[in-house]
N, CA, C and O atoms as CSV, one atom per row, in Angstrom:
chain,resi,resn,atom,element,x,y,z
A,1,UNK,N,N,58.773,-61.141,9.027
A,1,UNK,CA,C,59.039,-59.972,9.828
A,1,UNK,C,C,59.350,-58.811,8.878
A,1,UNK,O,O,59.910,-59.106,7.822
A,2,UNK,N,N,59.000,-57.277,9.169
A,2,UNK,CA,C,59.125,-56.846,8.237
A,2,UNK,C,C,59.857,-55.102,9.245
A,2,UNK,O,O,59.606,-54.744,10.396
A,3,UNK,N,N,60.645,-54.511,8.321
A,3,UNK,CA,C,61.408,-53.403,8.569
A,3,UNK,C,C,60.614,-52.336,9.744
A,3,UNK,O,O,59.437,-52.011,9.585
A,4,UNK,N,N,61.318,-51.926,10.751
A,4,UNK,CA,C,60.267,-51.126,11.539
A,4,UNK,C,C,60.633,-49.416,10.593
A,4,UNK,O,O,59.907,-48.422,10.600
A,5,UNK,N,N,61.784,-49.564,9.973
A,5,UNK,CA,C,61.634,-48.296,9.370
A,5,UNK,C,C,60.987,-48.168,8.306
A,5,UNK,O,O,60.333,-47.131,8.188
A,6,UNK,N,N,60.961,-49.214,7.151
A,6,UNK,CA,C,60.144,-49.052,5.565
A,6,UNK,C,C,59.033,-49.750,5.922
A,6,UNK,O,O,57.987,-49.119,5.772
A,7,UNK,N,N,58.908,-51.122,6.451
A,7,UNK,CA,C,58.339,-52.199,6.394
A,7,UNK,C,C,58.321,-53.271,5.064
A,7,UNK,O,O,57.351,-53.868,4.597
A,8,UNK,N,N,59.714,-53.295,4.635
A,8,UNK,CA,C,59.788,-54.075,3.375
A,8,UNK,C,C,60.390,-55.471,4.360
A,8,UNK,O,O,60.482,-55.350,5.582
A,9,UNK,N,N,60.750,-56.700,3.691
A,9,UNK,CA,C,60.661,-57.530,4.190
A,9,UNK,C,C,62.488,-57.785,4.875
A,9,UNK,O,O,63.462,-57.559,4.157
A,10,UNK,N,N,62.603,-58.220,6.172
A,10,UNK,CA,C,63.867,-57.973,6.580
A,10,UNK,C,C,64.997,-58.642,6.286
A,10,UNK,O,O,64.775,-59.835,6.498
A,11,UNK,N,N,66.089,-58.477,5.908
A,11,UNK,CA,C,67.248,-59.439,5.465
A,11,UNK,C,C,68.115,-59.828,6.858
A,11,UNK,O,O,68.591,-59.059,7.693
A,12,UNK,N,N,68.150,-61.447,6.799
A,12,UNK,CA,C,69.210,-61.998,7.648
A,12,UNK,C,C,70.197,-61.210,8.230
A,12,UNK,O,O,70.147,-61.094,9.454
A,13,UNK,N,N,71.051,-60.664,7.640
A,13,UNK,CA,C,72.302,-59.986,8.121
A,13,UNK,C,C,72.288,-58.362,8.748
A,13,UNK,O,O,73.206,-57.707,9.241
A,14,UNK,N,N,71.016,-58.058,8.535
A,14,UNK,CA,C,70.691,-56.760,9.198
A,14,UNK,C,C,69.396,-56.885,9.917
A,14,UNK,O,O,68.731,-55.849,9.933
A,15,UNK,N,N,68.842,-58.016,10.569
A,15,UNK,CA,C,67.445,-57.922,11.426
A,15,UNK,C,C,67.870,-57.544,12.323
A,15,UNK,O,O,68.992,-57.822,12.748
A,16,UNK,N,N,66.785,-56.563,13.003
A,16,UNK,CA,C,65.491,-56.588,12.821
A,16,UNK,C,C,65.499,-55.705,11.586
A,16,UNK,O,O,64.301,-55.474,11.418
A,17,UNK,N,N,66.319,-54.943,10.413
A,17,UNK,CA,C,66.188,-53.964,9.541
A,17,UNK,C,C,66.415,-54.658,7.872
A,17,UNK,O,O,67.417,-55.370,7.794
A,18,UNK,N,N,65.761,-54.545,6.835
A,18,UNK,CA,C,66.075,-54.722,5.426
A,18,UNK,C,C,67.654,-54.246,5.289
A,18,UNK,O,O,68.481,-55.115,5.014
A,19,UNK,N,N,67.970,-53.235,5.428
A,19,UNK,CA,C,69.179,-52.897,5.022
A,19,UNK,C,C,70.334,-52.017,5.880
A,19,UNK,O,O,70.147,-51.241,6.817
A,20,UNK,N,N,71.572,-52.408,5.237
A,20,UNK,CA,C,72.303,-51.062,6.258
A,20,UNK,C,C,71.470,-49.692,6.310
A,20,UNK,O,O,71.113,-49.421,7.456
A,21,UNK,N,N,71.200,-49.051,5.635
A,21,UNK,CA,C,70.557,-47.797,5.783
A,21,UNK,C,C,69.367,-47.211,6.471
A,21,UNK,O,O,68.987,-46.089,6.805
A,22,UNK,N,N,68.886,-48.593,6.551
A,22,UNK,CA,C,67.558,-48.846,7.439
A,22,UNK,C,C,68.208,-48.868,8.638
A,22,UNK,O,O,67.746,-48.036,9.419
A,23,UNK,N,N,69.219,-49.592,9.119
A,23,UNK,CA,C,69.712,-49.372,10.617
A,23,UNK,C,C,70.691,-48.486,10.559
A,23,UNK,O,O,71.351,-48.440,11.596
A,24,UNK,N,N,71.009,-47.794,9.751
A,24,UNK,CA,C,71.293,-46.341,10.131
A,24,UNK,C,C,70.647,-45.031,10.395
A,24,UNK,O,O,70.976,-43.885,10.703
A,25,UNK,N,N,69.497,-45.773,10.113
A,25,UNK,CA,C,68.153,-44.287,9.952
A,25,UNK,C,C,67.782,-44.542,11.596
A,25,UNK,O,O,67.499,-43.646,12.391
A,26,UNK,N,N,67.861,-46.045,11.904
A,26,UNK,CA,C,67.366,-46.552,13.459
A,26,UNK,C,C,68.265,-45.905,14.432
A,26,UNK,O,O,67.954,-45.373,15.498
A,27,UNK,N,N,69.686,-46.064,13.780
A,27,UNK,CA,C,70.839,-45.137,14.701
A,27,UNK,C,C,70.488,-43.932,14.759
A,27,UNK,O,O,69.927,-43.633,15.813
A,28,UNK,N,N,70.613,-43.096,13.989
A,28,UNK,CA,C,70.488,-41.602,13.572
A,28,UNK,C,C,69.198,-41.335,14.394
A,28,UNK,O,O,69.206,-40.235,14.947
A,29,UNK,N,N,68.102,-42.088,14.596
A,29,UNK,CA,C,67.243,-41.538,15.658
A,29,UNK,C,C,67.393,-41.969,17.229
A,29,UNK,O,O,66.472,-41.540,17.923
A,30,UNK,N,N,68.336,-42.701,17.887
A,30,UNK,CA,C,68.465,-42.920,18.476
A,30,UNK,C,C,69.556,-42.013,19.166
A,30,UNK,O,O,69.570,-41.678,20.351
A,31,UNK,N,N,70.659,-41.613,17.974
A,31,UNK,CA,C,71.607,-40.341,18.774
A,31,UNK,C,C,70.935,-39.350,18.966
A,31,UNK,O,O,71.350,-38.629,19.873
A,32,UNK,N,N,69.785,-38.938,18.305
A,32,UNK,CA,C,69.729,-37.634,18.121
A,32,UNK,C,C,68.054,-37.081,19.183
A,32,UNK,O,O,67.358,-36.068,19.253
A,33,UNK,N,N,68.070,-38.438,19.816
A,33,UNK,CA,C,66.666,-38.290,20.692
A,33,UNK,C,C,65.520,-38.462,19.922
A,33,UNK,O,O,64.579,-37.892,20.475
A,34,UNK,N,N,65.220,-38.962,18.961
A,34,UNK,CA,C,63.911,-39.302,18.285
A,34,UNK,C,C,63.362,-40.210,18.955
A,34,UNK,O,O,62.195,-40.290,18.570
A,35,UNK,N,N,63.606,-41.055,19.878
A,35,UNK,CA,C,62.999,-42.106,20.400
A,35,UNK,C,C,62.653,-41.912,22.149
A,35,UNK,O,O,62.568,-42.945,22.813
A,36,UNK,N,N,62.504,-40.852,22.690
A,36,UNK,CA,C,62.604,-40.225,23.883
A,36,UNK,C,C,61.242,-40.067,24.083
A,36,UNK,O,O,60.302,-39.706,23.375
A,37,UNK,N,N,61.393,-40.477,25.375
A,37,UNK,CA,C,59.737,-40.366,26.000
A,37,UNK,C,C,59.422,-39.047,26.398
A,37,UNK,O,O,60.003,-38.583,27.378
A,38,UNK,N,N,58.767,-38.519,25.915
A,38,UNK,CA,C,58.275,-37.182,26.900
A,38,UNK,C,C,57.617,-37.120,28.728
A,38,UNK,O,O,56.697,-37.706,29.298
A,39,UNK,N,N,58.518,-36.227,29.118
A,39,UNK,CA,C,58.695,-36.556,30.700
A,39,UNK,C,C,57.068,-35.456,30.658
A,39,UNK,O,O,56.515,-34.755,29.811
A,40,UNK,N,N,56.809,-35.841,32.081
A,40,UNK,CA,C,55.473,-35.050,32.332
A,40,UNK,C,C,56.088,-34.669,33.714
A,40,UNK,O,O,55.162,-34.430,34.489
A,41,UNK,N,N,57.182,-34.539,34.252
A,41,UNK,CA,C,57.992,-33.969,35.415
A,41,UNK,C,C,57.809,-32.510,34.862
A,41,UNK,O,O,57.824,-32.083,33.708
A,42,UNK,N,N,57.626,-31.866,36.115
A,42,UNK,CA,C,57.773,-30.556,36.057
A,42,UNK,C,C,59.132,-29.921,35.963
A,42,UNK,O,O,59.943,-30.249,36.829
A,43,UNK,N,N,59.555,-28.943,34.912
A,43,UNK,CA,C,60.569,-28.462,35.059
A,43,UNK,C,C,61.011,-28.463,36.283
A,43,UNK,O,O,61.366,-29.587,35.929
A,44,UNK,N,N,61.252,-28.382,37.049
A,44,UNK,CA,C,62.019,-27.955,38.436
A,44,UNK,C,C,62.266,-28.938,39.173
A,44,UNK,O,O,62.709,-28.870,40.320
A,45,UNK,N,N,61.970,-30.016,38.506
A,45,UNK,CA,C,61.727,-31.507,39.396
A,45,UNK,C,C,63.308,-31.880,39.838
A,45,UNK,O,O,63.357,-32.836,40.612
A,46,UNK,N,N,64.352,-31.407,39.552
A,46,UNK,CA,C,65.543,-31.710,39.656
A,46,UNK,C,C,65.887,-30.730,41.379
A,46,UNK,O,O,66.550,-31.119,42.341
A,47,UNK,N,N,65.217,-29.555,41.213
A,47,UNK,CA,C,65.052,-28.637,42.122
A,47,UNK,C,C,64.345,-29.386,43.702
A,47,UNK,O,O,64.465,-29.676,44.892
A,48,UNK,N,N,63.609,-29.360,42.535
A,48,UNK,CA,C,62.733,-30.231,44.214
A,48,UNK,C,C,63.453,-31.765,44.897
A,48,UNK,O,O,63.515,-32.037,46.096
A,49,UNK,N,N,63.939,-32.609,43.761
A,49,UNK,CA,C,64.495,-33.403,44.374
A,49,UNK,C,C,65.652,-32.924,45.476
A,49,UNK,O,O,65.549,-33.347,46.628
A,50,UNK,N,N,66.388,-32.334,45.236
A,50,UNK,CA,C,67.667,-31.870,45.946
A,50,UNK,C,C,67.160,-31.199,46.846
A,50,UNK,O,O,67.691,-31.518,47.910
A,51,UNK,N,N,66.111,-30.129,47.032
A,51,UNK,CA,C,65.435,-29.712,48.561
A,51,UNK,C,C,65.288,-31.365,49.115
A,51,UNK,O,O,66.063,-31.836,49.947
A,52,UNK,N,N,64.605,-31.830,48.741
A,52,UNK,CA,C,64.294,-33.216,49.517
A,52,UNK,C,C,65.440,-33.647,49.722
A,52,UNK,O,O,65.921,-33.005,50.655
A,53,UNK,N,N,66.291,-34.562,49.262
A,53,UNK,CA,C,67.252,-34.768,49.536
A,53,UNK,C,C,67.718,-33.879,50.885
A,53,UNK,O,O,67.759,-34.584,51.894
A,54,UNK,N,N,68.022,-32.686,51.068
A,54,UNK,CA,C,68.755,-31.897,51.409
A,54,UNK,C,C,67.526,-31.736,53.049
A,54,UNK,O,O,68.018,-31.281,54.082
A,55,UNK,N,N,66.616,-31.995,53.034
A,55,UNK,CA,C,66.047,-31.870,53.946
A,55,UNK,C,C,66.094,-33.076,54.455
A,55,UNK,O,O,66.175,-33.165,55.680
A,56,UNK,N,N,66.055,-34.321,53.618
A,56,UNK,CA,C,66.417,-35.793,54.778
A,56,UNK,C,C,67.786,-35.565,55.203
A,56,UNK,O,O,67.944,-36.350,56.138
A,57,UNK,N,N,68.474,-35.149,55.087
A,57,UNK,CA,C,70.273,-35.143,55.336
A,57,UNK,C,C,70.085,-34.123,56.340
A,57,UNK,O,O,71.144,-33.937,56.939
A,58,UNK,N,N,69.202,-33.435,56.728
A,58,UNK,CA,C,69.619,-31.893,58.355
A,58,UNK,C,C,69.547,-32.809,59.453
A,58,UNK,O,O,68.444,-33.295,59.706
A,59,UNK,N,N,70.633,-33.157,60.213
A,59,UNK,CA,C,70.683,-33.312,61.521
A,59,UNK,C,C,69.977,-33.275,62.572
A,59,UNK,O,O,70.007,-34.232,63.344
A,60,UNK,N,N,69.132,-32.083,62.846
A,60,UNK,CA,C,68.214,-31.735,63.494
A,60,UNK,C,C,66.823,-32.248,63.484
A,60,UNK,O,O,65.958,-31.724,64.185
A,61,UNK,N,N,66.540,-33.436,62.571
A,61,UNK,CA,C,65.570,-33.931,62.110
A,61,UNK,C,C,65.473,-35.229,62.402
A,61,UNK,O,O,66.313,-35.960,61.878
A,62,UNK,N,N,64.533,-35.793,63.220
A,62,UNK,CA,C,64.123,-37.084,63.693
A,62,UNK,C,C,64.202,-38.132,62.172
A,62,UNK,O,O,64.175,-37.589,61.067
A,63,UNK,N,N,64.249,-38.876,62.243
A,63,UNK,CA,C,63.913,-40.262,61.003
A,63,UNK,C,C,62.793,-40.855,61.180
A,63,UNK,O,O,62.459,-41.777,60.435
């Protein structure tokens, strides 16, 4: 098995990583959003949810 950050070969006490520094480089992209999927939601999608929302919740509205 080999390092997903160098690809040198991995040591027992730090797999899946060769070294501490190697799983600190894995941390350091993980706080900092390096590993984040890019959304294809439209900005406003937070917007629109809450109209929706907000339109199943009116009273006046059959189910």
């Amino acid at each position: 098995m080999t390092c997903p950050i160098c690809n040198a070969e991995t040591a027992k006490a730090y797999r899946p990583f060769c070294s501490r520094r190697c799983a600190d480089v894995d941390l350091g992209r993980w706080i900092t959003g390096g590993y984040a999927v890019p959304s294809t939601d439209p900005a406003d999608a937070e917007e629109a949810a809450d109209a929706l929302e907000r339109e199943t919740e009116r009273p006046d509205r059959p189910n």
